[in-house]
ZAMAR-231855 format. One record per residue: residue in three letters; x, y, z of N, C-alpha, C in turn; residue number from 1. Coordinates in pm, 1 decimal. Example, Ala and Ser with C-alpha at 12.3 -4.5 7.8 and 13.67 -1.06 7.14 Angstrom:
2
   residu       n_c1       n_c2       n_c3      ca_c1      ca_c2      ca_c3       c_c1       c_c2       c_c3   num
      ALA     1319.0     -569.0      780.0     1230.0     -450.0      780.0     1320.0     -330.0      780.0     1
      SER     1285.0     -225.0      708.0     1367.0     -106.0      714.0     1290.0        3.0      787.0     2
//
This chain:
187
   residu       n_c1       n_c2       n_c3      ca_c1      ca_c2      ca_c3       c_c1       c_c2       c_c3   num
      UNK     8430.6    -2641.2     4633.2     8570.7    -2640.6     4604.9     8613.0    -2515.7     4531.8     1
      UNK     8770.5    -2473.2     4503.3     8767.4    -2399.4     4430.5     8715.9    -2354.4     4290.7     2
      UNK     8703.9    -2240.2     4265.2     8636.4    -2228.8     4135.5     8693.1    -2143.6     4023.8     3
      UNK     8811.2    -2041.5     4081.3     8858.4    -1977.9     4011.0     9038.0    -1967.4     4014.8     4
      UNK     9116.0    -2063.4     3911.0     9254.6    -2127.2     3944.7     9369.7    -2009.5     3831.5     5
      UNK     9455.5    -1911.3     3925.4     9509.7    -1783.5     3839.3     9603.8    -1880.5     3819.3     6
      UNK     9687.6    -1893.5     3734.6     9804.1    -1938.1     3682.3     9911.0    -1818.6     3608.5     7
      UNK    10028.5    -1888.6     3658.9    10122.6    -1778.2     3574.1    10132.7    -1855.2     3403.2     8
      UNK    10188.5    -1749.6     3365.4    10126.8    -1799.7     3161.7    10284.8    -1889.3     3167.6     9
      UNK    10398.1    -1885.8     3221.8    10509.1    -1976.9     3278.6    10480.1    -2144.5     3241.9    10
      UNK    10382.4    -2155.5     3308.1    10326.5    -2332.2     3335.7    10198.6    -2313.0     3281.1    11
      UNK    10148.9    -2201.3     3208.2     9942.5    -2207.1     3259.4     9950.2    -2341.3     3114.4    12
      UNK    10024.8    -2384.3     3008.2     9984.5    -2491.7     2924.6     9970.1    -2586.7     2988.7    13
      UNK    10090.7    -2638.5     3047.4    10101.5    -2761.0     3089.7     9987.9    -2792.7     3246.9    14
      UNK     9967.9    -2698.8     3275.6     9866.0    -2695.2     3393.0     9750.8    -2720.6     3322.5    15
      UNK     9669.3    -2668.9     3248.5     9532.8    -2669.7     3095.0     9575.2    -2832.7     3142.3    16
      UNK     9660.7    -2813.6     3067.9     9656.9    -2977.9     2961.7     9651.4    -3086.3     3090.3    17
      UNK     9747.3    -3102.3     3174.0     9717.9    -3167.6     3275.1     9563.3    -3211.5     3348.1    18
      UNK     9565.2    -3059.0     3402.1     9394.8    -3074.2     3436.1     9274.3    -3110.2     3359.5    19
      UNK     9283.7    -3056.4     3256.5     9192.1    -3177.7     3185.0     9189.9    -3269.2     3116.7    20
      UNK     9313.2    -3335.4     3153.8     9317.3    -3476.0     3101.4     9269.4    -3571.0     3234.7    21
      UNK     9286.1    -3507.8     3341.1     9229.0    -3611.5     3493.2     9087.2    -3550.0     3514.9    22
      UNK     9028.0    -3414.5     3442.1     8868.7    -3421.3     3434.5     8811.4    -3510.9     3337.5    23
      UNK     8903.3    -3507.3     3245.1     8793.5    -3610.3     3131.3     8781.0    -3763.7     3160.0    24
      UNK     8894.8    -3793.2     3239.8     8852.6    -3947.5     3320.0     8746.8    -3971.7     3437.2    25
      UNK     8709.7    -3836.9     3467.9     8652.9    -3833.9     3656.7     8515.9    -3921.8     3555.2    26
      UNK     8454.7    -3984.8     3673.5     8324.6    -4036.6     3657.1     8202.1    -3968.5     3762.9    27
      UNK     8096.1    -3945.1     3683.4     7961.2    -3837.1     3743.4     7877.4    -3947.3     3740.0    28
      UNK     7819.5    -3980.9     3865.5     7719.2    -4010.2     3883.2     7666.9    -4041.3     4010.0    29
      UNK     7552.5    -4082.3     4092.9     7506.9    -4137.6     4212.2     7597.9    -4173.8     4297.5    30
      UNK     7625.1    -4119.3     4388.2     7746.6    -4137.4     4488.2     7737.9    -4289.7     4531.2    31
      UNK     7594.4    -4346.3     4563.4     7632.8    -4540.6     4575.6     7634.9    -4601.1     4473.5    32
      UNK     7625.9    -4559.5     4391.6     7618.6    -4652.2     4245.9     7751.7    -4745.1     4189.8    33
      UNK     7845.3    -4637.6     4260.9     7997.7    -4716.4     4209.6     8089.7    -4644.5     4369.2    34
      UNK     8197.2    -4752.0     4385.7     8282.6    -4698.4     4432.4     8374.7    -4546.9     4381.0    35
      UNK     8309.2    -4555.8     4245.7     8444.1    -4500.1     4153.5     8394.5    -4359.1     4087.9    36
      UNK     8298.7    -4308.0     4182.3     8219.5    -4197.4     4184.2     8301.2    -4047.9     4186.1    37
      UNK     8310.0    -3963.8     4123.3     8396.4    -3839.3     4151.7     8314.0    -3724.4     4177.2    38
      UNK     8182.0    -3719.1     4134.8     8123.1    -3610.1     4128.7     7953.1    -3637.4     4084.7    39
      UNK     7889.4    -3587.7     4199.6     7731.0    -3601.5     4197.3     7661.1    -3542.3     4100.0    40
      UNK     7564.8    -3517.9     4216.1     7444.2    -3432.8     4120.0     7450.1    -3330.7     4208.7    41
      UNK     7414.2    -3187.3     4124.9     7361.5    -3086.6     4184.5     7270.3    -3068.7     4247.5    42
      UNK     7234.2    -2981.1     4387.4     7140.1    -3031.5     4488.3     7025.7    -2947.2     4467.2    43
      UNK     7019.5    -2850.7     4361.6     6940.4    -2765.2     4333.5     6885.3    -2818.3     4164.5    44
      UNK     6807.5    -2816.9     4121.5     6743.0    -2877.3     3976.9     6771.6    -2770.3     3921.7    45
      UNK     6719.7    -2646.9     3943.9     6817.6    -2536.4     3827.3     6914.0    -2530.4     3791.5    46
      UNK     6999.3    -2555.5     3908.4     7160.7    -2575.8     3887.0     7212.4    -2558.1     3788.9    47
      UNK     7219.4    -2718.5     3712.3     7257.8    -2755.7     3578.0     7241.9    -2642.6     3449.4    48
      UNK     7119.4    -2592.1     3448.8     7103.8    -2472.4     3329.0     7127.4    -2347.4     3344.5    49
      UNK     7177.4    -2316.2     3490.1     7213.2    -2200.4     3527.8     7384.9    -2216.8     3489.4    50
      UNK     7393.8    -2324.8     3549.6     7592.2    -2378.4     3502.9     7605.6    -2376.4     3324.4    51
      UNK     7497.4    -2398.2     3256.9     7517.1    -2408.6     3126.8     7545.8    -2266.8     3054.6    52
      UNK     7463.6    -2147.2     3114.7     7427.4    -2063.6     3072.7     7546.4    -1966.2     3146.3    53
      UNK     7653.7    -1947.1     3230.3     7742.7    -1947.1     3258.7     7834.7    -1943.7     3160.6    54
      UNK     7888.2    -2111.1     3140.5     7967.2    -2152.2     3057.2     7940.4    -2087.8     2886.9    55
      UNK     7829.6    -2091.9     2858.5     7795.1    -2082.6     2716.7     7817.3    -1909.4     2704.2    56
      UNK     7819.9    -1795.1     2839.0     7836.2    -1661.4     2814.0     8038.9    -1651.1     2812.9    57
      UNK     8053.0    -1739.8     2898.5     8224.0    -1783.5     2899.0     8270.8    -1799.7     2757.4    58
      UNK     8218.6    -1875.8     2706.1     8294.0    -1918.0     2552.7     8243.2    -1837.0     2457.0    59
      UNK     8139.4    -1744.1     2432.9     8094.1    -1641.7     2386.1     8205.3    -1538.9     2375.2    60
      UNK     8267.0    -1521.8     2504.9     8353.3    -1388.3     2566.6     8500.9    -1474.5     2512.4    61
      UNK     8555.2    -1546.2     2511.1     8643.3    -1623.7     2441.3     8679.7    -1737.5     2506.1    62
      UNK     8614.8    -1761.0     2587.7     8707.6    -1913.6     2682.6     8698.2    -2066.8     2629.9    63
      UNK     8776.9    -2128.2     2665.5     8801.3    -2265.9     2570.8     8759.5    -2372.3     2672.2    64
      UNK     8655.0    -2480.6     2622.9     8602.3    -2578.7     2672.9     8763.5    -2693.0     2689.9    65
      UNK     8767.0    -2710.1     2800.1     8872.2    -2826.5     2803.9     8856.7    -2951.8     2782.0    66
      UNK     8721.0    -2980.2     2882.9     8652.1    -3068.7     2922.3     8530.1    -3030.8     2956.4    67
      UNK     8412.2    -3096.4     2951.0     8298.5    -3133.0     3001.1     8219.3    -2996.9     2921.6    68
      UNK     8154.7    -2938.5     3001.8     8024.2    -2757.8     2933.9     7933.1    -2843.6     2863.9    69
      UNK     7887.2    -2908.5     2871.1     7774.0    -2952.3     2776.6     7682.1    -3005.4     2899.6    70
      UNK     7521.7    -2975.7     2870.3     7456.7    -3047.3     2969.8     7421.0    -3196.3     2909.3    71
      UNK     7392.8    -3234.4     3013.5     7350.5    -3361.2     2981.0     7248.5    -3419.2     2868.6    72
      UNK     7250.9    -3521.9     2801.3     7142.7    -3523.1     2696.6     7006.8    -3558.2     2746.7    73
      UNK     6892.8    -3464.9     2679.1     6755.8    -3472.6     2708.0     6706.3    -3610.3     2739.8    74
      UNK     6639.6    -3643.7     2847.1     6598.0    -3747.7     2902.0     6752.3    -3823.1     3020.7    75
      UNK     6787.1    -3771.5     3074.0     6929.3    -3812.6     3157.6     6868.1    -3798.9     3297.1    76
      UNK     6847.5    -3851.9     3338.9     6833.9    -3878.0     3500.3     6911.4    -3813.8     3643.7    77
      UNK     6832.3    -3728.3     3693.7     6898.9    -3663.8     3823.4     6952.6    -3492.6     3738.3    78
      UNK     7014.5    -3438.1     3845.4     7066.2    -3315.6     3832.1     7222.3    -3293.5     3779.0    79
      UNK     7245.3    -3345.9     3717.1     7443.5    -3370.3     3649.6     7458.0    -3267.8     3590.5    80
      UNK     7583.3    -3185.6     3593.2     7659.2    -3082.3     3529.8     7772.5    -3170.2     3471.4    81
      UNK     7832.7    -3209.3     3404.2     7969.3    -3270.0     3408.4     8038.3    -3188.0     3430.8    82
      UNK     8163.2    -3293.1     3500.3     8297.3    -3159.4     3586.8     8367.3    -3114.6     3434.2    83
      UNK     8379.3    -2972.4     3438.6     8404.1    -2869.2     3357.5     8578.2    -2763.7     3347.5    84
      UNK     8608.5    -2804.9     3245.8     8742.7    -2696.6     3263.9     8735.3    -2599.6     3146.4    85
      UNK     8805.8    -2480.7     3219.3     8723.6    -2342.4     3109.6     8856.8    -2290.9     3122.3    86
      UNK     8983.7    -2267.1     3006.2     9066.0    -2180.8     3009.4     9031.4    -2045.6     2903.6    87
      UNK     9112.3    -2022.5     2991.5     9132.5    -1847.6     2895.7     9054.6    -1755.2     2917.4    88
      UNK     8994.5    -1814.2     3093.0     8869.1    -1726.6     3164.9     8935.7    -1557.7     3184.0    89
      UNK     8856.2    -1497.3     3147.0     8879.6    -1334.6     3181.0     8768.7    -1235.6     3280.2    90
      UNK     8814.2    -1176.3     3351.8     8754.6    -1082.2     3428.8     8635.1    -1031.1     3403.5    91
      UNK     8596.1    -1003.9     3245.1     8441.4     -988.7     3190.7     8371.8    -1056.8     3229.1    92
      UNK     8383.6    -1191.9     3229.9     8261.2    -1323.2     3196.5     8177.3    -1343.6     3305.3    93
      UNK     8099.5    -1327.9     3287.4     7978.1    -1356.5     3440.6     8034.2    -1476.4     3522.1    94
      UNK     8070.1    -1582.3     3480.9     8168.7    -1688.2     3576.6     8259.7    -1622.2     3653.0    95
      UNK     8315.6    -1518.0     3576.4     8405.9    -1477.1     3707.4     8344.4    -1401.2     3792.6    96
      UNK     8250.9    -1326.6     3771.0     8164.6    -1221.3     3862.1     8086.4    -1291.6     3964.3    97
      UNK     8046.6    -1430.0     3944.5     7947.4    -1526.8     4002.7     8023.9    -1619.1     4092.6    98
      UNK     7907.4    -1661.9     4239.2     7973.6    -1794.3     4263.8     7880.3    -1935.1     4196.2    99
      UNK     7975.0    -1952.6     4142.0     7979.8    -2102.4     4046.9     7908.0    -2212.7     4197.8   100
      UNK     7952.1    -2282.4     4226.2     7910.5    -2400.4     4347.6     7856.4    -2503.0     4254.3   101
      UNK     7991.0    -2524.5     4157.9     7949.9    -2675.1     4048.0     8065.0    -2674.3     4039.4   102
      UNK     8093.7    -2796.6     3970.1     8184.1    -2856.6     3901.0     8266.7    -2830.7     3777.8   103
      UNK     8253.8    -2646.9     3799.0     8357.8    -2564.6     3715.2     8470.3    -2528.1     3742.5   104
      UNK     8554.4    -2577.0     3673.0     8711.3    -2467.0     3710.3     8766.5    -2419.8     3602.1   105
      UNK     8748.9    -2298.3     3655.5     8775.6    -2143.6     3544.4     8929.3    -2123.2     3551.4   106
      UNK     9024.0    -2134.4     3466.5     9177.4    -2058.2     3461.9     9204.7    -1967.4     3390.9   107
      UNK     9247.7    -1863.6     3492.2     9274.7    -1743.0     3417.6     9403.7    -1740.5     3399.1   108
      UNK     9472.9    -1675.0     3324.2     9646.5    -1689.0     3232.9     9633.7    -1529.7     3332.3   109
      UNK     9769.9    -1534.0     3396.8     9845.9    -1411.3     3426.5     9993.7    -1406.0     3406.9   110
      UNK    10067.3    -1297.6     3381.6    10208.7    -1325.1     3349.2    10244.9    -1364.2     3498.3   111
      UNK    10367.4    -1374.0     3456.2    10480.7    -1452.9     3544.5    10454.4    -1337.3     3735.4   112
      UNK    10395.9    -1278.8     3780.2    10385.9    -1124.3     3874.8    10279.3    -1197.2     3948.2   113
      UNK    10328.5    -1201.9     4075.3    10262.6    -1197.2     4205.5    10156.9    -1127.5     4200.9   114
      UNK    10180.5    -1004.8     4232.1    10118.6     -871.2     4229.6    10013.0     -901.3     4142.9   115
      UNK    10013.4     -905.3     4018.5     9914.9     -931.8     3940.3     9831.5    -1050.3     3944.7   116
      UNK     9896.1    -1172.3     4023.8     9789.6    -1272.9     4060.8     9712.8    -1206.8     4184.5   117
      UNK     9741.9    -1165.4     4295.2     9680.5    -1141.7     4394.0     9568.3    -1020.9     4305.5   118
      UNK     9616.1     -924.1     4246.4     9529.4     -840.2     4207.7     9382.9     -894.5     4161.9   119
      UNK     9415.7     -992.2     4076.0     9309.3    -1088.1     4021.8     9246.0    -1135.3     4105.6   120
      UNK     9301.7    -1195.3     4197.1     9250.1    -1302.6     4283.3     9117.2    -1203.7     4379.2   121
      UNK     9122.8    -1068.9     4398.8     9101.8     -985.1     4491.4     9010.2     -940.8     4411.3   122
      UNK     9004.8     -919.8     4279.8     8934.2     -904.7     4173.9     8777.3     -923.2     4150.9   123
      UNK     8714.9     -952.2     4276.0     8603.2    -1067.4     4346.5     8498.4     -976.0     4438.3   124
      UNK     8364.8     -978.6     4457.5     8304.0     -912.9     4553.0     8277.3    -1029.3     4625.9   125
      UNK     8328.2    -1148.8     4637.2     8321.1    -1286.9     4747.6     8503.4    -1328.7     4770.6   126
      UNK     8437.4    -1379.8     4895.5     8600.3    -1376.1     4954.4     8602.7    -1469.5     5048.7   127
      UNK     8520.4    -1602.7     5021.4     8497.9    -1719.2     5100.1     8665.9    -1750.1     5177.5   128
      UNK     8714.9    -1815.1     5024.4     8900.9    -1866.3     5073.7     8971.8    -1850.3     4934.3   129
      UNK     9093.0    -1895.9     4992.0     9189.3    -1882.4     4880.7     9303.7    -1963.5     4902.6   130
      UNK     9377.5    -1968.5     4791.3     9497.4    -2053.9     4842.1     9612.5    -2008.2     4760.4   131
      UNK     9723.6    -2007.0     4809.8     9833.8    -2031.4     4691.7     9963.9    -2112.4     4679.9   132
      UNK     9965.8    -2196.4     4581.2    10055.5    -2308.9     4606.8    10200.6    -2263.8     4501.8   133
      UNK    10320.7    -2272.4     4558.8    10463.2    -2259.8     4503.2    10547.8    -2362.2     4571.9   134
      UNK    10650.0    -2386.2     4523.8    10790.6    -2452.4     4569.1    10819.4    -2367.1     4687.8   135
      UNK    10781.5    -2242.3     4739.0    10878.8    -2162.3     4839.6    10709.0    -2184.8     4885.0   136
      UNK    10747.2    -2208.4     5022.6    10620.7    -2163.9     5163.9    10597.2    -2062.3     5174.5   137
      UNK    10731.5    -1974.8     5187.4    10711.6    -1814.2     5228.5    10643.3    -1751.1     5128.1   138
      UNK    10693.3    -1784.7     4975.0    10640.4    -1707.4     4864.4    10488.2    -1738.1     4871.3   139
      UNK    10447.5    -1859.2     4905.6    10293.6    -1888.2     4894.2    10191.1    -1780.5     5038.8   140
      UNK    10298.2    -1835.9     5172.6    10216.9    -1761.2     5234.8    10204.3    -1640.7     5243.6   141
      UNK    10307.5    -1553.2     5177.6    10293.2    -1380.5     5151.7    10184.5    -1355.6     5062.7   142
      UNK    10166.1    -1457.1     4963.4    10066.3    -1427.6     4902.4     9924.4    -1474.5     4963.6   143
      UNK     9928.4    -1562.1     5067.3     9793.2    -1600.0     5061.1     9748.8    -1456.6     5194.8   144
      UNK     9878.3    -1373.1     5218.8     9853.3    -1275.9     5316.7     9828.9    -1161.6     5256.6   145
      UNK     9839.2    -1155.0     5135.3     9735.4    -1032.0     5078.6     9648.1    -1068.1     5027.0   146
      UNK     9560.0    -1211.6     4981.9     9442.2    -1236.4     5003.6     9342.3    -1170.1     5072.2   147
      UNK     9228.3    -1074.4     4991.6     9135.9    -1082.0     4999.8     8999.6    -1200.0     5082.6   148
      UNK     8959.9    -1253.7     5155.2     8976.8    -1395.3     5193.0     8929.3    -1421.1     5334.2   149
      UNK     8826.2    -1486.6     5322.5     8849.7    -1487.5     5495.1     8936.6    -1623.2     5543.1   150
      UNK     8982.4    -1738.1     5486.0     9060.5    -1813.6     5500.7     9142.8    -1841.0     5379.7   151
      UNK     9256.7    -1905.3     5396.2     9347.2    -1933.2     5296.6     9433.2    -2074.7     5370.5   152
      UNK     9499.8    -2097.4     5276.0     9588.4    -2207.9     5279.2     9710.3    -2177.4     5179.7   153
      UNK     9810.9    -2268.2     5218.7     9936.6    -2254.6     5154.9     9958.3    -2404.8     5079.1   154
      UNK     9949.4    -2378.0     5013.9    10017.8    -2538.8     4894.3     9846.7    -2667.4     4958.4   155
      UNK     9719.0    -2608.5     4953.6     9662.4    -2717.9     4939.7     9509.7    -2641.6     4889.0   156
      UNK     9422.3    -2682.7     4911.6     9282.7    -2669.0     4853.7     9182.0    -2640.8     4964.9   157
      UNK     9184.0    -2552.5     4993.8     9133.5    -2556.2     5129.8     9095.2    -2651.5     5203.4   158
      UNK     9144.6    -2789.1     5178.1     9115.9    -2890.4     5323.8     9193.0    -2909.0     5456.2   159
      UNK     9276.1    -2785.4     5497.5     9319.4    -2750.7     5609.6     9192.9    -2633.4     5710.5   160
      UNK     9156.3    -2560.8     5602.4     9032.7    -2433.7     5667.4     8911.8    -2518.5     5635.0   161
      UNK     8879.6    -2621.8     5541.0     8696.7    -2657.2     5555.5     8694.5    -2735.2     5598.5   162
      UNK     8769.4    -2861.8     5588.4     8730.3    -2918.5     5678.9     8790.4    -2975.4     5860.3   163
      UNK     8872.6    -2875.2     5896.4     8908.3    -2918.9     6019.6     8821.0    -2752.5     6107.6   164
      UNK     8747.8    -2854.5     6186.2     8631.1    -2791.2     6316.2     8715.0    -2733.5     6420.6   165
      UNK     8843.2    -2794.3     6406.7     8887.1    -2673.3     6536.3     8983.4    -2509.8     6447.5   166
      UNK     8937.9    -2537.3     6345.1     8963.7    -2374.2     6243.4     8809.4    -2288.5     6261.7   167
      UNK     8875.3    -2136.8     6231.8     8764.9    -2115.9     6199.8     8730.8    -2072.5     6095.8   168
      UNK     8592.8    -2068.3     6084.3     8538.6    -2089.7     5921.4     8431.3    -1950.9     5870.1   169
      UNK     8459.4    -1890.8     5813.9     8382.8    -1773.6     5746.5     8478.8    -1679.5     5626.2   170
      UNK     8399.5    -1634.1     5551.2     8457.3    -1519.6     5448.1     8444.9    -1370.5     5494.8   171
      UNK     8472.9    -1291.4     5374.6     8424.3    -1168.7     5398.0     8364.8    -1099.8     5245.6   172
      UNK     8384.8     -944.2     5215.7     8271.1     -929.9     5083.1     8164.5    -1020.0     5123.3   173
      UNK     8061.3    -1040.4     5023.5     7940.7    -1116.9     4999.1     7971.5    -1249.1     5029.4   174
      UNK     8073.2    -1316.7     5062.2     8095.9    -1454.2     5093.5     8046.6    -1466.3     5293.2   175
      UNK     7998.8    -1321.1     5334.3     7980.5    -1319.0     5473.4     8090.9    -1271.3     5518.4   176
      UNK     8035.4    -1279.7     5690.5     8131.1    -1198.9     5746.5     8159.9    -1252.2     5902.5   177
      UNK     8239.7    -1267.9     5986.1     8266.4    -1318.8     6111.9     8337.5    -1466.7     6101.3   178
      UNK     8268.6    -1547.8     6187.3     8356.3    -1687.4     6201.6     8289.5    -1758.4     6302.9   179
      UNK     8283.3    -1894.3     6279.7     8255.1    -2007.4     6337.4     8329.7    -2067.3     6367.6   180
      UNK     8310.5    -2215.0     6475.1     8424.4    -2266.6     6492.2     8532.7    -2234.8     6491.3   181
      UNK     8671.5    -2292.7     6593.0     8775.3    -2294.2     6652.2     8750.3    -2154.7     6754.7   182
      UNK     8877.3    -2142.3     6820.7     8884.2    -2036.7     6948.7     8806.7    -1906.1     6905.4   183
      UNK     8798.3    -1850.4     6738.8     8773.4    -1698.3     6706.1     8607.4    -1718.5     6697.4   184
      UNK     8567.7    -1848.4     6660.5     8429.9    -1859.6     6643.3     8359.9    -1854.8     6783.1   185
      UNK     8393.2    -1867.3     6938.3     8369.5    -1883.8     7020.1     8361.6    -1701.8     7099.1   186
      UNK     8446.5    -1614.0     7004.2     8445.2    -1497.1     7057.7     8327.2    -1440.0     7061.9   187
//
């Protein structure tokens, strides 16, 4: 999922505060264990201390734990990161330089300027997808058209580009390069 959410400094409080008030309810654990499951285990056993060590260079550099950054306590069963919100992420922090592929979401504060979100956003040597969501369509999709990116979306999370098979699916930078699936993946 996404991993790195630019906000204009406009809304970026009430966005913080929002979002991690619906991370600190999600429930982590064994996907059959409960219906009421939000978030697994990591499929790699390093995972978890590589996600720690991340987060812990994040809040070093100044970023604020919202929710979750703590690993699990010694003797805890399976591979768990808890889902994680990190504001006041900046361009230094190895989280932003890295792909994350956990249950982090990093927000970076930008003023109220397009320009300066896309700059950020581009800001990246991976360029899997992107998205950008506004009240205006046009304003979102101009921006998701100077995306850096090999797919984007307008007002959703990429579940228009990952998961529908007749799109096609690839990045560019280090996120890869070309395309699978739909008509361009067939070229």
């Amino acid at each position: 999922g996404p991993e790195r959410f630019i906000v204009y400094e406009k809304v970026y409080d009430k966005f913080c505060e929002s979002v991690a008030a619906v991370v600190r309810k999600m429930e982590q654990g064994a996907p059959l264990s409960s219906p009421y499951i939000d978030c697994g285990a990591s499929c790699m056993p390093q995972a978890p201390a590589a996600y720690q060590k991340l987060v812990d260079d994040a809040v070093a550099k100044g970023a604020k734990v919202l929710a979750g950054g703590e690993l699990p306590k010694e003797g805890s069963q399976g591979q768990f990161y808890p889902p994680t919100v990190l504001a006041d992420v900046t361009p230094d922090m190895r989280i932003a330089k890295e792909e994350i592929f956990g249950p982090i979401m990093c927000i970076f504060k930008v003023p109220n300027s397009d320009a300066e979100a896309v700059a950020l956003a581009n800001n990246s040597d991976f360029g899997l997808s992107g998205c950008a969501h506004s009240a205006s369509q046009a304003r979102a999709a101009a921006i998701c058209q100077q995306m850096e990116a090999g797919m984007a979306s307008v007002n959703d999370l990429e579940g228009t580009t990952y998961l529908s098979q007749s799109l096609p699916f690839g990045g560019v930078k280090y996120s890869g390069f070309d395309r699978f699936a739909g008509p361009e993946g067939l070229r």
